[in-house]
Residue frames relative to the residue before (quaternion, step in Angstrom):
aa qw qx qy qz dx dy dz
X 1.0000 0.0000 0.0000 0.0000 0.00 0.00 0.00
X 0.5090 -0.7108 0.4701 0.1213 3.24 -0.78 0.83
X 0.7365 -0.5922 0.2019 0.2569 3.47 -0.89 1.56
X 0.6958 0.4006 -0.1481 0.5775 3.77 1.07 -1.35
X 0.6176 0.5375 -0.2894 0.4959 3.47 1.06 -0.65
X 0.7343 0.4320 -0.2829 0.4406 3.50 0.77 -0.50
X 0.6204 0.3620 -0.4054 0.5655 3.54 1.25 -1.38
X 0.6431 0.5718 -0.4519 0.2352 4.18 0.06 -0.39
X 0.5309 0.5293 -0.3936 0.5321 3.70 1.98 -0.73
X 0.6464 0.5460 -0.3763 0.3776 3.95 0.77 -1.10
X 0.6295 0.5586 -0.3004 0.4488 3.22 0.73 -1.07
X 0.7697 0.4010 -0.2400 0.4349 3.70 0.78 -0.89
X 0.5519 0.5367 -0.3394 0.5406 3.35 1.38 -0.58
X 0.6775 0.3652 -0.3732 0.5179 4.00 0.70 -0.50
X 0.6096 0.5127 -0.4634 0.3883 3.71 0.79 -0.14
X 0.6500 0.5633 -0.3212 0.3962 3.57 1.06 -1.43
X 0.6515 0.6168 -0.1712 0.4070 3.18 1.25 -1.31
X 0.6387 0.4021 -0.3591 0.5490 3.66 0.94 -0.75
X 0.6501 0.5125 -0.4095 0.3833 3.65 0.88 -1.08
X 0.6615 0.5999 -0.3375 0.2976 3.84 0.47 -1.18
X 0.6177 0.5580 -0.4062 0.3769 3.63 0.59 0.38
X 0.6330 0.5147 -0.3071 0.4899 3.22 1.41 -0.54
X 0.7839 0.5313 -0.1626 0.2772 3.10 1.30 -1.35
X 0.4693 0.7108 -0.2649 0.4520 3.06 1.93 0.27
X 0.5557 -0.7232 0.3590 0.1983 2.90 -0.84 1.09
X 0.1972 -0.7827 0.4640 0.3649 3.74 -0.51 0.54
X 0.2687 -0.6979 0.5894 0.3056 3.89 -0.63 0.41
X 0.5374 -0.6526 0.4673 0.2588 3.72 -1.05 0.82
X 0.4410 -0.6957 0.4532 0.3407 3.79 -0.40 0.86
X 0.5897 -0.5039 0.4911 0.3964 4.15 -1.19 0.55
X 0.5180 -0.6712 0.4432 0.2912 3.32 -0.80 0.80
X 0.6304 0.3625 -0.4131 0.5483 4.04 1.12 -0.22
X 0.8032 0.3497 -0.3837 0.2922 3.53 0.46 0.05
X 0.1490 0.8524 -0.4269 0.2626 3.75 2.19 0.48
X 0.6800 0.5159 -0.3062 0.4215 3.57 0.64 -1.63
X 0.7029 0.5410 -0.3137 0.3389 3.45 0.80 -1.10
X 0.7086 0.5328 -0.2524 0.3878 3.07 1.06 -1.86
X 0.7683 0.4954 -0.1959 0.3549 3.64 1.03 -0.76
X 0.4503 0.6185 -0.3052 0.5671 2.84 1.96 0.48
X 0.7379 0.4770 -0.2469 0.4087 2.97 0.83 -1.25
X 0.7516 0.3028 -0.2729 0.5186 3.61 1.11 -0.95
X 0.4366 0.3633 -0.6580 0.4945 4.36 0.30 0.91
X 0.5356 0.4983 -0.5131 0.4490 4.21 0.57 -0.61
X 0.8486 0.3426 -0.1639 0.3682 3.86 0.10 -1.19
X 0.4083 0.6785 -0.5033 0.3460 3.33 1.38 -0.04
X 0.3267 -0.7724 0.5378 0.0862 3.51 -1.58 0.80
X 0.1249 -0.8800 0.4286 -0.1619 3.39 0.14 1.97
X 0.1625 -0.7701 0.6129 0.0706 3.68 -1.04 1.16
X 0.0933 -0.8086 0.5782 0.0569 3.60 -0.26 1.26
X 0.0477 -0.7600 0.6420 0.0893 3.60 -0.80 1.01
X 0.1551 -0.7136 0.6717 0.1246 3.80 -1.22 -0.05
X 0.1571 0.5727 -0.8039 -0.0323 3.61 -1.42 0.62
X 0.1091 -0.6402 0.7604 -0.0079 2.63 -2.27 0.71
X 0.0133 0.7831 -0.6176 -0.0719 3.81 -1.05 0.74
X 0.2074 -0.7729 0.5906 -0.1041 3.76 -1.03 1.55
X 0.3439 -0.6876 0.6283 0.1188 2.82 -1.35 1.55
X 0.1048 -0.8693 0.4829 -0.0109 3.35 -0.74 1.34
X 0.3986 -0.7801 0.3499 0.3318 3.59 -1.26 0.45
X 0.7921 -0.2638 -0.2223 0.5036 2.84 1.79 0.21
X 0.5155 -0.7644 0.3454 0.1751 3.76 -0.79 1.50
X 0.5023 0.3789 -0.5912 0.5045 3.42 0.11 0.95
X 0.7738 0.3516 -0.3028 0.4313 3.53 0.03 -1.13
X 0.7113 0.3552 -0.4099 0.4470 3.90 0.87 -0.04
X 0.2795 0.7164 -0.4475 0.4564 3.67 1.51 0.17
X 0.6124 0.5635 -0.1715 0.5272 3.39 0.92 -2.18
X 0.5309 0.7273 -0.1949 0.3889 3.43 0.33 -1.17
X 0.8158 0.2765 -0.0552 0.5050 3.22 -0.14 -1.91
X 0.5362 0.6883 -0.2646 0.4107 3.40 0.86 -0.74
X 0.7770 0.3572 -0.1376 0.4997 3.29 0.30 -1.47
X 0.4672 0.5115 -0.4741 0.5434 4.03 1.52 -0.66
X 0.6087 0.5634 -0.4636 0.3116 3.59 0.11 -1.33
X 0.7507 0.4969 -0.3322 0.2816 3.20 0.23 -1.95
X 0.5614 0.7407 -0.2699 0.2515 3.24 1.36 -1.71
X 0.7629 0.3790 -0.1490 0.5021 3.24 1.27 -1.71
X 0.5111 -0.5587 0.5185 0.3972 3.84 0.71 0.69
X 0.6184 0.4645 -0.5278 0.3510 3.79 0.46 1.38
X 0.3291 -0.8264 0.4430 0.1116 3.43 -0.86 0.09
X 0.5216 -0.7737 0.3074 0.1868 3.42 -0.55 0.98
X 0.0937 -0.9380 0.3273 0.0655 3.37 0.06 1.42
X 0.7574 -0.1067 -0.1516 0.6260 3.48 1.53 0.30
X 0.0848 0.8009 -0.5834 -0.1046 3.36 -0.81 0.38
X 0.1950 -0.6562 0.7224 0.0977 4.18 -1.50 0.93
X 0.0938 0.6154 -0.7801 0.0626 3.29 -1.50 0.93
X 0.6482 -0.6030 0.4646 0.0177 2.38 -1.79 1.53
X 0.3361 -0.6836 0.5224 0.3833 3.67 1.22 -0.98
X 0.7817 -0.4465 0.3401 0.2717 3.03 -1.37 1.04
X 0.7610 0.2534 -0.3390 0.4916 3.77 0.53 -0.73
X 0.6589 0.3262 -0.4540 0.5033 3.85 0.68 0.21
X 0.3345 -0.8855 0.2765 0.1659 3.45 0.52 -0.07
X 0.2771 0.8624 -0.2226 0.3605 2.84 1.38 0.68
X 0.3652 0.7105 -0.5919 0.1067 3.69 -0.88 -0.45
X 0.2038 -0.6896 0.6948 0.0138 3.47 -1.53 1.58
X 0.2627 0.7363 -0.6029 -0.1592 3.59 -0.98 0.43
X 0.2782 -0.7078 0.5861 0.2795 3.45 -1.15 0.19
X 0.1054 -0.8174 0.5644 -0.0468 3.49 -1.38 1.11
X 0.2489 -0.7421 0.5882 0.2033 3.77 -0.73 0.14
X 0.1879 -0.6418 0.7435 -0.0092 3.96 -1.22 0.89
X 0.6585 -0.4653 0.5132 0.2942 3.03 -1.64 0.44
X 0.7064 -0.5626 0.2918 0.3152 3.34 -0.65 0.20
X 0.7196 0.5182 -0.0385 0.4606 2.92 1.22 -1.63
X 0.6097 0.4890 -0.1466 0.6063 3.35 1.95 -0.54
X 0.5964 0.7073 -0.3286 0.1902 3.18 0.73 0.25
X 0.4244 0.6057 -0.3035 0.6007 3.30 2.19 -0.20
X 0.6488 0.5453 -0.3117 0.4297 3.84 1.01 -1.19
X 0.5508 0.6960 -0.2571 0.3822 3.11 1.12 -1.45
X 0.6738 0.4663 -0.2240 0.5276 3.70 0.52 -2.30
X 0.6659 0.4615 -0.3823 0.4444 3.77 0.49 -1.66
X 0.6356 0.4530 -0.3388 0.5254 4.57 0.22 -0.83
X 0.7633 0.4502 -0.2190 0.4084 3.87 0.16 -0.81
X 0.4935 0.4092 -0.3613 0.6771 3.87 1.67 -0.09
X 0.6822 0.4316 -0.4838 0.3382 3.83 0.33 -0.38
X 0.5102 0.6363 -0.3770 0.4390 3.57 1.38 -0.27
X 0.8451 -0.0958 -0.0417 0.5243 3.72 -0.19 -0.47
X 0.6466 -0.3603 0.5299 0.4138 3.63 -1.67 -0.73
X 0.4174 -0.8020 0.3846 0.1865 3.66 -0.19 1.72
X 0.1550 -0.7801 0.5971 0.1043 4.02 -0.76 0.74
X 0.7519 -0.2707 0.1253 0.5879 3.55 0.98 -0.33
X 0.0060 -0.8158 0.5782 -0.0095 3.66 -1.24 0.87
X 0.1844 0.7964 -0.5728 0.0611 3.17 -0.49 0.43
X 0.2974 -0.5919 0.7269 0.1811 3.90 -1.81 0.91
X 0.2396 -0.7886 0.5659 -0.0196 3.12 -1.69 0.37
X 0.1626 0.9372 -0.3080 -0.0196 3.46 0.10 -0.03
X 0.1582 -0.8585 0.4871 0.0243 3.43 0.11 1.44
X 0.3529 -0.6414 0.6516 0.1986 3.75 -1.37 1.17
X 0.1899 -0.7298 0.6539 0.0615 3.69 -1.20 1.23
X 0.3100 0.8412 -0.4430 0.0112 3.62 1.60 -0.98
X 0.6174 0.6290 -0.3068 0.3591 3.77 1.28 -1.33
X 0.8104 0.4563 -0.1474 0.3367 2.54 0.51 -2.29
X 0.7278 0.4704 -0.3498 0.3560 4.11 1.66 -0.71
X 0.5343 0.6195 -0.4261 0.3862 3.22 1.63 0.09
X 0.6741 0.5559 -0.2827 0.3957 3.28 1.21 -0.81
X 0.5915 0.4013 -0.3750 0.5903 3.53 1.36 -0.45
X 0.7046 0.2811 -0.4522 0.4690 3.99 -0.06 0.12
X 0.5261 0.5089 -0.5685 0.3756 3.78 0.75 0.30
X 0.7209 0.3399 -0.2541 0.5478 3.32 0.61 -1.59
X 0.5603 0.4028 -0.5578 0.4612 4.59 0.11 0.72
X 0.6731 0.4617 -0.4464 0.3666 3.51 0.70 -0.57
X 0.6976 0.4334 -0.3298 0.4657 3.65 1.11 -0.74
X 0.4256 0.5860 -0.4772 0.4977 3.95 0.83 -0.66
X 0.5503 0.6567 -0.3133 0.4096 3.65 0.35 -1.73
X 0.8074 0.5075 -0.0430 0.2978 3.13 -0.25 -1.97
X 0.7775 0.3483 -0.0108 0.5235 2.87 1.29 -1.44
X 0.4320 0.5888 -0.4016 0.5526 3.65 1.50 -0.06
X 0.7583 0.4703 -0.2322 0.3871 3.55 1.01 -1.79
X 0.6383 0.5677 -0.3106 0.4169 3.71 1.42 -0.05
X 0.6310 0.5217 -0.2018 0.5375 3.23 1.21 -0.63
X 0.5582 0.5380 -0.3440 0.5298 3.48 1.31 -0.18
X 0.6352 0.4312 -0.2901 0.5713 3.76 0.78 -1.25
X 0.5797 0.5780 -0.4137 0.3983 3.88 0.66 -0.41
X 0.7151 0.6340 -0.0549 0.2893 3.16 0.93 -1.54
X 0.5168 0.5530 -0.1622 0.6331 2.86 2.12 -1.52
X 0.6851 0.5393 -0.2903 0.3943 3.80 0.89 -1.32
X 0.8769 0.3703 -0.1271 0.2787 3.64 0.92 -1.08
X 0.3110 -0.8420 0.4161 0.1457 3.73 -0.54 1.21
X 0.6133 0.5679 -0.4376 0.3315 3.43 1.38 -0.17
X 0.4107 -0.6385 0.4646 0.4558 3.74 -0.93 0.71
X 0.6430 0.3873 -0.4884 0.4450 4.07 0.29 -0.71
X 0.5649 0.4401 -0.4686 0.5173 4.23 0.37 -0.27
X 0.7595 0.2487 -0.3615 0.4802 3.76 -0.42 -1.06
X 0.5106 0.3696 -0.5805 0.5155 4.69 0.16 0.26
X 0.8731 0.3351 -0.3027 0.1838 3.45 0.02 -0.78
X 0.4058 0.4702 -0.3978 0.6753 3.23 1.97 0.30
X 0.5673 0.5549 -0.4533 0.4060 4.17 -0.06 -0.12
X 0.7434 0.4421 -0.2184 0.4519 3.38 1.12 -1.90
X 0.6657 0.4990 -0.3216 0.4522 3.83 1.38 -0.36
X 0.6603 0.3420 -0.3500 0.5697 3.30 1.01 -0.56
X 0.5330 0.5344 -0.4494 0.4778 4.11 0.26 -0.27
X 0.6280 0.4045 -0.2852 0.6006 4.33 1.18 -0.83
X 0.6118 0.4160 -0.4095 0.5339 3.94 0.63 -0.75
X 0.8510 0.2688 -0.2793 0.3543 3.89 -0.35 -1.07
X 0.4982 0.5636 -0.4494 0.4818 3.62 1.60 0.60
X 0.6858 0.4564 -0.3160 0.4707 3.59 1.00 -0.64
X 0.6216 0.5334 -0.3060 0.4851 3.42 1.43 -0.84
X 0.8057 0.2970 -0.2182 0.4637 3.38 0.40 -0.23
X 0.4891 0.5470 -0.4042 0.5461 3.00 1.13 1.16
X 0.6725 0.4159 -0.2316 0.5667 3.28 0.94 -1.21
X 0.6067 0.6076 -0.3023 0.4140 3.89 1.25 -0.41
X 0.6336 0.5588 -0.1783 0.5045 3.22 1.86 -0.85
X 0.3515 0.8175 -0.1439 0.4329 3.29 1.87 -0.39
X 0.7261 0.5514 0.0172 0.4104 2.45 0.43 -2.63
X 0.7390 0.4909 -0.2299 0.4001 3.40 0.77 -1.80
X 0.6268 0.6641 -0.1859 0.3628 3.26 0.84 -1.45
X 0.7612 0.4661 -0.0830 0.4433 3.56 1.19 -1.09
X 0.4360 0.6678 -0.2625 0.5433 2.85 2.24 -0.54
X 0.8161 0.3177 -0.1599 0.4555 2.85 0.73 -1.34
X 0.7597 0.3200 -0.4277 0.3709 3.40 0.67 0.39
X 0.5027 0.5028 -0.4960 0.4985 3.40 1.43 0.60
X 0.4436 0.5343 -0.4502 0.5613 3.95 1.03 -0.28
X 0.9013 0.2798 -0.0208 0.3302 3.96 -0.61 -1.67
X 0.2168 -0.7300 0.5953 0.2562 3.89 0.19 0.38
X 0.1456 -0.6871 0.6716 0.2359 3.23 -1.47 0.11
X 0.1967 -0.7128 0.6701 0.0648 3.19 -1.07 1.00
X 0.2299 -0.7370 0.6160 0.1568 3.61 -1.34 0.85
X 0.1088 -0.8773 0.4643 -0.0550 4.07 -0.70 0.58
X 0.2366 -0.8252 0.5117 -0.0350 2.76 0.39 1.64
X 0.1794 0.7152 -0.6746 -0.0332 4.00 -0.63 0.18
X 0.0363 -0.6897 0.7232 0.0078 3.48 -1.54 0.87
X 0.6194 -0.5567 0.4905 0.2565 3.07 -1.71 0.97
X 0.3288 -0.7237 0.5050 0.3362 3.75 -0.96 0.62
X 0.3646 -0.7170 0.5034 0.3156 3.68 -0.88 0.69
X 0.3396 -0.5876 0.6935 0.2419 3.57 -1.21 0.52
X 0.4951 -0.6086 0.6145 0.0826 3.39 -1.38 1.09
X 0.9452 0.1968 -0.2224 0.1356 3.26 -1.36 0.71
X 0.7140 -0.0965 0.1010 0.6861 3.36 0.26 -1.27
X 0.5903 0.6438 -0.2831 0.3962 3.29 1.06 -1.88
X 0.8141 0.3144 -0.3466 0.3437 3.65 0.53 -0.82
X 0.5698 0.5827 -0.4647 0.3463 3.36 1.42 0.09
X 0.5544 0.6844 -0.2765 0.3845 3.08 1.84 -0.88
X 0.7406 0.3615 -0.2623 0.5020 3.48 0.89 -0.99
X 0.5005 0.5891 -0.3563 0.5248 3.57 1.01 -0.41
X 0.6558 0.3855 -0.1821 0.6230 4.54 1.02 -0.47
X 0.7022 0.4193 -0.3765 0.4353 3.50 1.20 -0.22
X 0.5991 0.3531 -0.3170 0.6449 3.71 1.63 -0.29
X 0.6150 0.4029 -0.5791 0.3522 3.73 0.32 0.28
X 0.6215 0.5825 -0.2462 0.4624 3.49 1.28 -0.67
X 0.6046 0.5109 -0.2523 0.5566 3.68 0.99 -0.16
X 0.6355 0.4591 -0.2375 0.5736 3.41 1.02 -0.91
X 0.6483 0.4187 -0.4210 0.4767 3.96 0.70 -0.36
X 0.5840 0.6165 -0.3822 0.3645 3.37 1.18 -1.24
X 0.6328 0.5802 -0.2328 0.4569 3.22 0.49 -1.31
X 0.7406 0.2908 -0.2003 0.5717 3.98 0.55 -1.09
X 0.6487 0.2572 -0.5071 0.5059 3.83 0.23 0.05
X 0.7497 0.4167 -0.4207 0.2956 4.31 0.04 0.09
X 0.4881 0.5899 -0.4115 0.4944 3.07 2.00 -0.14
């Protein structure tokens, strides 16, 4: 069989092949074995739990410190964090938790300020990760065929044009693998978002204490 003829059947066989999962009928499950089956697939379902939370703190560095050290506590790590500085009072960080820690996590992070809004979320990928380990198992499959070709063929214009197909297969494959990871890792690690704001002192006092750190801050630049 001839070289273009062969990579053009592979090329259709990985299309037919990626396509045939959808195109399969589902067959309804026996009604004595429903209870099971419908167990079994909320157990295998693939879930992304996220969490924000914004707190009215009394004061945002030391509950920064705080959050931080909860994170560490729950075997999560801090994956960005923006502060405003002390005179805007502010500071946003975003972190990830194990999964399974992520209720502890929300329940430790309310003990930190005076709640403004929280909320969990929880999005179902189940479709979108079956479809990315169908279409790696065939890439795969099809990466591993073009290779035994490759081994098989002595012409130089046959073995460029099998290189330039497999060099387009292990680019898409290792993309769709990068994918793969990524989702892992956010169906493994929640991400929590963490909003902390400075509490404001009403009235005079807060203008007063608010002139007592603009006035320190000059002190500080005119001795520097």
């Amino acid at each position: 069989m001839q070289l273009p003829v062969y990579l053009s059947l592979l090329a259709t066989l990985a299309l037919f092949t990626s396509c045939s999962n959808s195109l399969l009928p589902h067959a309804p499950a026996p009604a004595m074995t429903s209870a099971y089956s419908q167990e079994s697939a909320a157990r295998s379902r693939v879930l992304i739990h996220t969490g924000s939370i914004s707190l009215e703190v009394a004061d945002v560095e030391q509950s920064t410190a705080q959050v931080k050290s909860l994170v560490k506590k729950q075997q999560g790590y801090i994956e960005h964090t923006r502060s405003q500085g002390k005179e805007a009072g502010s500071s946003r960080l975003t972190v990830r938790v194990p999964q399974t820690h992520l209720t502890s996590t929300m329940e430790g992070l309310a003990t930190v300020g005076k709640i403004t809004s929280r909320q969990i979320s929880v999005e179902d990928v189940t479709d979108e990760w079956i479809d990315l380990q169908a279409k790696i198992k065939n890439l795969r499959s099809l990466r591993d065929r073009l290779r035994r070709l490759l081994d098989r063929t002595n012409n130089v214009k046959e073995v460029l044009a099998v290189e330039k197909e497999l060099n387009r297969v292990q680019s898409e494959l290792d993309s769709l693998e990068g994918r793969m990871k990524a989702m892992q890792r956010n169906v493994s690690y929640s991400k929590i978002t963490i909003n902390l704001r400075q509490k404001s002192i009403p009235g005079p006092l807060g203008a007063i204490t608010k002139g007592t750190w603009w006035g320190v801050k000059k002190l500080f630049v005119i001795r520097d």
